[in-house]
RORO-593690 format. One line per 5 residues: number of its first residue (from 1); for each residue x, y, z of C-alpha. Coordinates in steps of 0.5 Angstrom, whole numbers, plus 2048, in hexadecimal, padded with zeros to 3 digits. Last residue first. Layout:
! RORO-593690
NUM> X:Y:Z; ...
This chain:
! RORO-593690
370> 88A:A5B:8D7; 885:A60:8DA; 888:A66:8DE; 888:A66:8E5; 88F:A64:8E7
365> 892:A69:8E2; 88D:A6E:8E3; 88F:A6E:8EA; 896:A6E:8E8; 895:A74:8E4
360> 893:A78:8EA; 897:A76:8EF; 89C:A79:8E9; 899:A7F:8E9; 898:A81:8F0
355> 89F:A7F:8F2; 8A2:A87:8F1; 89C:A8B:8F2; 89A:A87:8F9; 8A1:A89:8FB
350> 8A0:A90:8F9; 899:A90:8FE; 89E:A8D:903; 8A1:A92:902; 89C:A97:904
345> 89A:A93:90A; 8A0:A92:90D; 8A1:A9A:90C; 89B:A9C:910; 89B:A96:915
340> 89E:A9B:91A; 89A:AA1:91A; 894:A9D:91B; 890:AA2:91C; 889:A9F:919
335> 888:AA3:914; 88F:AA4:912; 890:A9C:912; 88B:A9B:90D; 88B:AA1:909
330> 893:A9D:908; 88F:A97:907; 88B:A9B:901; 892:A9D:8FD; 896:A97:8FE
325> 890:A93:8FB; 889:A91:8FC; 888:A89:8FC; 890:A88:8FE; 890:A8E:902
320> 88A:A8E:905; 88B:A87:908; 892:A88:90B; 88F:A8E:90E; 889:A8A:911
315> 88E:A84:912; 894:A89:916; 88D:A8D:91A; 88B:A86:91D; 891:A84:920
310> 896:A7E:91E; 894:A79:922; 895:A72:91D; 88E:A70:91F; 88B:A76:91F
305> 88E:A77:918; 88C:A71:915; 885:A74:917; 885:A7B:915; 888:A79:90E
300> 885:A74:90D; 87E:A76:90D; 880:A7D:90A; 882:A79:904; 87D:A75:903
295> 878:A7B:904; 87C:A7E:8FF; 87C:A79:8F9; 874:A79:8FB; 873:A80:8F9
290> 878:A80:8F4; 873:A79:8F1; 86D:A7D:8F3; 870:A83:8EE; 871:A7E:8EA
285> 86B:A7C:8E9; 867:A82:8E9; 86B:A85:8E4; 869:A80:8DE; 862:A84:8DC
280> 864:A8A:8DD; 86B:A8B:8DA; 866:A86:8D3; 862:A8C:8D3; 868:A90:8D3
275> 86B:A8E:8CE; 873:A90:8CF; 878:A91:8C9; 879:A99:8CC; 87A:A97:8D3
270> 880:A92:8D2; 882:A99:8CF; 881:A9D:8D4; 884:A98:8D9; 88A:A98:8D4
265> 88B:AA0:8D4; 88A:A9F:8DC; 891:A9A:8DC; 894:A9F:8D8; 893:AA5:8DB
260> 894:AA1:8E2; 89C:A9F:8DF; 89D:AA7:8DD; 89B:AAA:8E3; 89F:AA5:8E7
255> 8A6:AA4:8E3; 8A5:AAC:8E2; 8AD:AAE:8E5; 8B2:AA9:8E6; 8B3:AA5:8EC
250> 8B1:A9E:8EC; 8B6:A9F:8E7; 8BC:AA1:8EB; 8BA:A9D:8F0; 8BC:A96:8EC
245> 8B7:A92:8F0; 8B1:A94:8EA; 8B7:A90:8E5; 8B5:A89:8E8; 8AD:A8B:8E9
240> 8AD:A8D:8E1; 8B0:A87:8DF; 8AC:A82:8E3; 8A6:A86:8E1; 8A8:A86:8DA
235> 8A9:A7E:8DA; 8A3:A7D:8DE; 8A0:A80:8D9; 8A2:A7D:8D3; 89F:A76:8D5
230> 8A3:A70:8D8; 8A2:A69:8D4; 8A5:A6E:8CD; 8AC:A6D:8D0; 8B0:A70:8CA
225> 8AB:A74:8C7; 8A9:A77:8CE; 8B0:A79:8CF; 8B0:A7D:8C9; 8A9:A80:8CB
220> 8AC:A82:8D1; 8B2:A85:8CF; 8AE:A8A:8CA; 8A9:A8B:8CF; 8AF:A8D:8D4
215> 8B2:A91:8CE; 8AD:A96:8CC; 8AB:A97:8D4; 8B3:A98:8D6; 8B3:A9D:8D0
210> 8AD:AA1:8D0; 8AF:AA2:8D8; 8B5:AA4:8D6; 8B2:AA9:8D1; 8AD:AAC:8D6
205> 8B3:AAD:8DA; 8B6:AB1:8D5; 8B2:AB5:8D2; 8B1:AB7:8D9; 8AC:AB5:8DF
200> 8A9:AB9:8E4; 8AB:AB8:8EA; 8A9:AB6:8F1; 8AC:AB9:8F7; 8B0:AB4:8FB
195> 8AE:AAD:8FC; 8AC:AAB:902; 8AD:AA4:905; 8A8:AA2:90B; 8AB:AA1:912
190> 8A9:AA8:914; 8A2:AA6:914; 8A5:AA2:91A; 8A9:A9C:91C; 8A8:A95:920
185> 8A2:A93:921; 89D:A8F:926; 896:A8D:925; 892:A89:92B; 891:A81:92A
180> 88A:A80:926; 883:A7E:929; 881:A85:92D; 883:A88:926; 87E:A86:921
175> 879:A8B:922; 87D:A90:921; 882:A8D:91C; 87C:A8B:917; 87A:A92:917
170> 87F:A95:912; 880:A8E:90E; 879:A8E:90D; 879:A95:909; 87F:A93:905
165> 87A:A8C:903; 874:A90:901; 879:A94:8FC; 87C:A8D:8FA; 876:A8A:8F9
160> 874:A91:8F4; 87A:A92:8F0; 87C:A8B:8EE; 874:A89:8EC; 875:A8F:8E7
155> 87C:A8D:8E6; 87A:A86:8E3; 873:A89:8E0; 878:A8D:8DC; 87C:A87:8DA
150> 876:A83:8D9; 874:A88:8D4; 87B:A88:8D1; 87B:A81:8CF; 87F:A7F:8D3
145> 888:A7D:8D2; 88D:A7A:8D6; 893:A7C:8D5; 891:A83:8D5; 88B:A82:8DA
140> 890:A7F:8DF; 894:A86:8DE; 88E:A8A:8DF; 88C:A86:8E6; 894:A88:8E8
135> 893:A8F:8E6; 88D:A90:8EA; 88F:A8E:8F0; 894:A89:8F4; 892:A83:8F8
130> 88A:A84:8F6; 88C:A87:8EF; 890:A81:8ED; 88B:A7B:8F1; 884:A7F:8EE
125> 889:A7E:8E6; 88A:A76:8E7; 883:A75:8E9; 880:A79:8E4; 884:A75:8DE
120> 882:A6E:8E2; 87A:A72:8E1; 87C:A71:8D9; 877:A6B:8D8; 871:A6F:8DC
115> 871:A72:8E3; 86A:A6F:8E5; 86D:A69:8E4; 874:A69:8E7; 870:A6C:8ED
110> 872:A68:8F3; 879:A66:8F0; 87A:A6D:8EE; 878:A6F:8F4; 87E:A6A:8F8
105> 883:A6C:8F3; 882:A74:8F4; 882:A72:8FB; 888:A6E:8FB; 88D:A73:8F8
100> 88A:A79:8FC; 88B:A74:902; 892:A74:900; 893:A7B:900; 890:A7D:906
95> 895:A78:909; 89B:A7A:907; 898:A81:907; 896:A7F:910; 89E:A7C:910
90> 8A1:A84:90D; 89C:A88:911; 89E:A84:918; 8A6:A85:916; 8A5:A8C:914
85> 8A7:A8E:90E; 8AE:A92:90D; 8B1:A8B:909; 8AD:A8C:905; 8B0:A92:902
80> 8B5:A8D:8FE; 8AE:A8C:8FA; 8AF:A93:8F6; 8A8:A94:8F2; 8A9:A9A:8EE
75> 8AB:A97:8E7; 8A4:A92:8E8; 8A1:A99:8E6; 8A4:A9A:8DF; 8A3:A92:8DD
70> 89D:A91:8DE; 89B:A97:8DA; 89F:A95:8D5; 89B:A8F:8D4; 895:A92:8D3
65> 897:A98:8CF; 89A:A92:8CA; 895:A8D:8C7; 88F:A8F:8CA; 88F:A96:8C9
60> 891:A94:8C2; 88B:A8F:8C1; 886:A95:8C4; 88A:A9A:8BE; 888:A95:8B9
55> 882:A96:8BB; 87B:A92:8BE; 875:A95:8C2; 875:A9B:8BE; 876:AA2:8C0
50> 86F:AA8:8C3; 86A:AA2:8C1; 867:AA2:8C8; 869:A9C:8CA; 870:A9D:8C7
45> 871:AA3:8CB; 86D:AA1:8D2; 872:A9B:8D1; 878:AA0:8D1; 875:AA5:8D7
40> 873:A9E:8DB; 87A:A9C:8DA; 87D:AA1:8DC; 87A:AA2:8E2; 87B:A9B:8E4
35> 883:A9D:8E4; 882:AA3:8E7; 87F:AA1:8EE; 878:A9F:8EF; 879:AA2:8F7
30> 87D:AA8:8F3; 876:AA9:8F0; 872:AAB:8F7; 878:AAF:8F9; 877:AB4:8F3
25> 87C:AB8:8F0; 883:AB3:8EF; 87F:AAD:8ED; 87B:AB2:8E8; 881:AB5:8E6
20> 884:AAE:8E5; 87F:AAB:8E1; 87E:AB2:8DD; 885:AB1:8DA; 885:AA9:8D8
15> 87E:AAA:8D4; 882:AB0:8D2; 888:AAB:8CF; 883:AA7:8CD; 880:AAB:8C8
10> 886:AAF:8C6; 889:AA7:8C3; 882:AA7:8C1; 883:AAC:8BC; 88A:AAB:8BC
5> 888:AA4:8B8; 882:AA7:8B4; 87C:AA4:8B5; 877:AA9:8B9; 870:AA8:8B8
């Protein structure tokens, strides 16, 4: 068994490595994701003895790799590019984000005794990921903590409902459309902003970015200490969505590749102190309860929507943004030619990875035990 810190550090960043080539190389793992791959190559690592289940390293990554990750990819989210969206797509989030919110509360409400005493936590976390993504749900956790075998049983759960959602948000719009008013856009793929040829980033930029996450977890701790009634991450992301509008920073090279390798080494080592025995035995229920969550969430938001007017192809974009991300609804909008909801729903993603996190606090906050 490997106990020596690099030792392991060498494990989790390969665990990390072989999630994304496989991701990249194979189409039937890139619908798993790299993220949930990492976690099955750390749990496949401790389960089989390769590391232990519990390090001092596990306690840093914790610690300091999570909450920088969080911070480096909130640095891209520029919210003054709103104001490019769609009007329809815009009022289809803000509904989709709130039927979100009240899914979430309404499954665990239903299934608050098949989810345990920490199914508040799950609730706040499914409310993050499905108005923003993945860095929203990791940063939930971080402020309020699972045991990681309920944390992996969590993303597991996320992956596969959010995976029968985005295939529903493809058919939906065609047999729902004779009930909807017709679409009508304005702009193009032209529309969407581009950036010019990547670069790769220097010692400089890799040191600026050091500093500007360095320093925002710093502040953040110290506003925490001060006005301890608002968690440490929300302190940091409020931070780092004010210095992500400073284009200058959005701008520097290795923000993304730097903020994803975080993240991934997290989810390795949420994988790593997962039981897999006790995975199996709590995953099921929350999958149903995601399942639910969803199911509640598409119900409004097709049927408020109807009522509202707004066109069946704005509230499924809208849905896949908010459940999937900016990435699975600009796949959305291609696929189904849709050319002038391309950069809508991309920023509505973004939009979905600024707010996701404090929707999430406040629904832990309204349903934790007093």
């Amino acid at each position: 068994m490997i106990e020596q810190p690099l030792g392991l550090l060498a494990v989790l960043a390969a665990a990390v490595g072989i999630a994304v080539r496989l991701e990249r190389a194979h189409r039937l793992f890139a619908q798993a994701s790299a993220g949930l791959l990492a976690i099955f190559l750390g749990a496949a690592a401790s389960n089989l003895g390769l590391v232990p289940a519990a390090s001092r390293v596990n306690d840093a990554v914790f610690l300091y790799v999570a909450p920088a990750a969080i911070v480096l990819l909130l640095l891209r989210v520029r919210l003054v590019a709103m104001r490019r969206a769609g009007p329809s797509v815009l009022a289809a989030f803000v509904l989709a984000s709130a039927a979100t919110a009240v899914g979430c509360v309404a499954g665990y409400l239903l299934l608050r005794g098949r989810l345990g005493p920490e199914g508040w936590k799950l609730a706040g976390m499914f409310t993050a990921t499905y108005i923003g993504g993945s860095i929203n749900f990791v940063a939930v956790e971080h402020a309020y903590p699972l045991p990681p075998f309920a944390f992996a049983a969590a993303n597991a759960a996320d992956v596969a409902a959010t995976a029968l959602w985005m295939g529903a948000t493809i058919v939906l719009p065609r047999l729902l459309r004779p009930f909807f008013p017709p679409l009508r856009t304005a702009g193009t793929d032209d529309a969407f902003p581009r950036d010019d040829a990547p670069r790769l980033p220097s010692t400089e930029h890799l040191a600026a970015l050091a500093a500007i996450v360095f320093g925002t977890l710093l502040a953040s701790s110290l506003l925490a200490s001060r006005y301890p009634a608002i968690p440490v991450v929300l302190w940091a992301t409020t931070i780092a969505l004010l210095l992500a509008q400073i284009p200058s920073v959005g701008r520097i090279p290795g923000i993304e590749p730097a903020g994803t390798f975080l993240i991934y080494l997290f989810l390795a080592t949420i994988g790593v102190e997962c039981d897999l025995p006790k995975l199996r035995d709590t995953g099921m229920d929350v999958f149903v309860y995601a399942s639910l969550a969803i199911g509640i969430h598409g119900a409004i938001v097709f049927g408020a929507g109807r009522l509202l007017r707004l066109p069946v192809e704005a509230l499924a974009l809208a849905s896949n943004a908010t459940v999937g991300g900016p990435a699975t609804a600009m796949a959305l909008a291609r696929s189904q030619g849709w050319s002038g909801l391309v950069l809508p729903g991309v920023l509505a993603g973004l939009l979905g990875y600024a707010v996701g996190t404090y929707a999430g606090v406040g629904v832990c906050e309204l349903l934790r035990p007093r």
